[in-house]
C-alpha positions, 0 to 999 in steps of 0.5 A, a space after each residue: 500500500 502506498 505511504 501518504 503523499 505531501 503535496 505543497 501548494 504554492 500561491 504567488 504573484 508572477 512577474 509579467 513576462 520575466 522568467 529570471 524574476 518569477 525563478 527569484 520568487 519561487 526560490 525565496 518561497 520554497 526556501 521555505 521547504 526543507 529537504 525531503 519535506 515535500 513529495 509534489 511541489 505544485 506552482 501555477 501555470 505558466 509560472 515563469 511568464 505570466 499568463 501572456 500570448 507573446 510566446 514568439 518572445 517568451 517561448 523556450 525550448 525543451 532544454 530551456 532554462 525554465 526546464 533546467 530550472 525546475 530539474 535543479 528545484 527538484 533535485 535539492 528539494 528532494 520534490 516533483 516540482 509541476 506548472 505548466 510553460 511556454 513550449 516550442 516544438 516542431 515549429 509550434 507553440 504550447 502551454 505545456 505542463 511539466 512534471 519534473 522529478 528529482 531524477 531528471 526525468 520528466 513528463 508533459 502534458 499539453 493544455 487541451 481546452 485553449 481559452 478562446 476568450 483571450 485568443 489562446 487557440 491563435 497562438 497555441 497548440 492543443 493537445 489530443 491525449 490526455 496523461 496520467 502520471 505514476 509517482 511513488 505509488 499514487 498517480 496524478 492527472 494533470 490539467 491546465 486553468 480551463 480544462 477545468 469547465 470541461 468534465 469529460 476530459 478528467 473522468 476518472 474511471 476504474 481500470 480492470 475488475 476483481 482484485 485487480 481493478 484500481 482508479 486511474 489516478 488519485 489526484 487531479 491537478 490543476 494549475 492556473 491564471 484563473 481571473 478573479 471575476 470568475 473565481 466562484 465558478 472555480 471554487 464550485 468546479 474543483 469540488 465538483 470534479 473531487 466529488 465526481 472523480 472520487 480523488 484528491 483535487 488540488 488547484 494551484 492559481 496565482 494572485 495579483 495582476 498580470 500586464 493586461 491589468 486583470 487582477 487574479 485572487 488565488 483561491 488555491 485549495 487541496 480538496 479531499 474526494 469528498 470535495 471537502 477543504 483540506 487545505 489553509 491558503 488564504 485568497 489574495 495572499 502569497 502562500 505555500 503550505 503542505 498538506 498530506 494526502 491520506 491513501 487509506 482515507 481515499 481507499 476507503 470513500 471509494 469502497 463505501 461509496 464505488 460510484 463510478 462503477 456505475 459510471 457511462 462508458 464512453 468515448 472522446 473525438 
């Protein structure tokens, strides 16, 4: 059986556009964190820019500094560090989510629903798969800001029957820029997805304003599957707090209460 799993949080301003100065913000808060403290360190998407559509100035390689950044982060805190950066790949752009362990080794998740409202399907490109990461025995579903109005992309579902049969993934993970105008819907949504997925959910946003002036509140939270708040960080306020993830507890909801064995079967185009 797996071990209990901290997961950290980390609610910030970003610096608009300045990679170098979001990398001084993140270092002074997860100075914070002791060495082995923490098993998932999780910062808000495009965490080293700001949530921008310049990605023809912004936009790093694989091998970029961002990436080389987060692997050395990773590695002294002992931590799987994740947010999501301006990618440049074959000549296209992404809003890509980066897993990236102490090891080096790493994973990505392209942000599949682009936010039309702000162009962000005129710049980038989208993703046709989605991921499911296995890490220290739990595994993680990855997701960027709007892919949160859009349920059927995260649908949890149990894989295999008998002894054998095991959730997809325990935890959803969702990173963001989601603007303070909408963070009702945000906070209602995340619960939402707990609730109907039967995991953890934790939702990282940034707080402050970005370059376009569009002020942004945070309300980053680790919800149980019970969509229950388990976690401390207060709304427009710099924070980074870890909570630790209970196995046993998730096992159990989902043996009381197997929901999605009775969920539909369907497919994704």
């Amino acid at each position: 059986m797996p071990r209990n799993l901290n997961i950290t949080l980390v609610q910030s301003t970003l610096a608009w556009e300045s990679p170098v100065d979001n990398f001084k913000t993140f270092n002074k808060l997860l100075s914070k964190i002791g060495k082995g403290e923490s098993d998932v360190i999780v910062l808000p998407e495009m965490f080293s820019t700001g949530f921008s559509m310049q990605a023809k100035k912004l936009a790093e390689e694989m091998e970029g500094p961002s990436m080389q950044w987060m692997f050395e982060t990773a590695k002294g805190l002992k931590a799987a560090i994740c947010g999501s950066l301006i990618i440049k790949e074959e000549g296209k752009f992404y809003n890509r989510f980066i897993w990236m362990e102490p090891d080096g080794h790493y994973d990505h998740y392209d942000k599949r629903h682009l936010f039309r409202m702000a162009k962000e399907e005129k710049t980038f490109s989208n993703s046709a798969e989605g991921l499911v990461i296995e890490y220290k025995g739990w595994g993680f579903c990855p997701m960027v800001c709007y892919d949160l109005r859009f349920p059927v992309w995260s649908r949890n579902r149990i894989i295999g029957k008998g002894a054998k049969a095991k959730y997809d993934y325990d935890v959803l993970l969702y990173v963001a820029n989601w603007p303070g105008a909408r963070s009702y819907a945000w906070k209602q949504l995340l619960i939402a997805r707990a609730i109907e997925n039967q995991s953890y959910v934790a939702g990282v946003n940034r707080i402050g304003k970005d370059g376009n002036d569009i002020p942004y509140s945070g309300d980053s939270v680790v919800l149980n599957p019970l969509g229950e708040s388990i976690s401390n960080i207060k709304p427009n306020k710099t924070g980074v707090e870890t909570i630790e993830l209970n196995w046993k507890a998730l096992q159990d909801v989902r043996k009381k209460f197997p929901v999605l064995m009775d969920a539909d079967s369907f497919g994704l185009m």
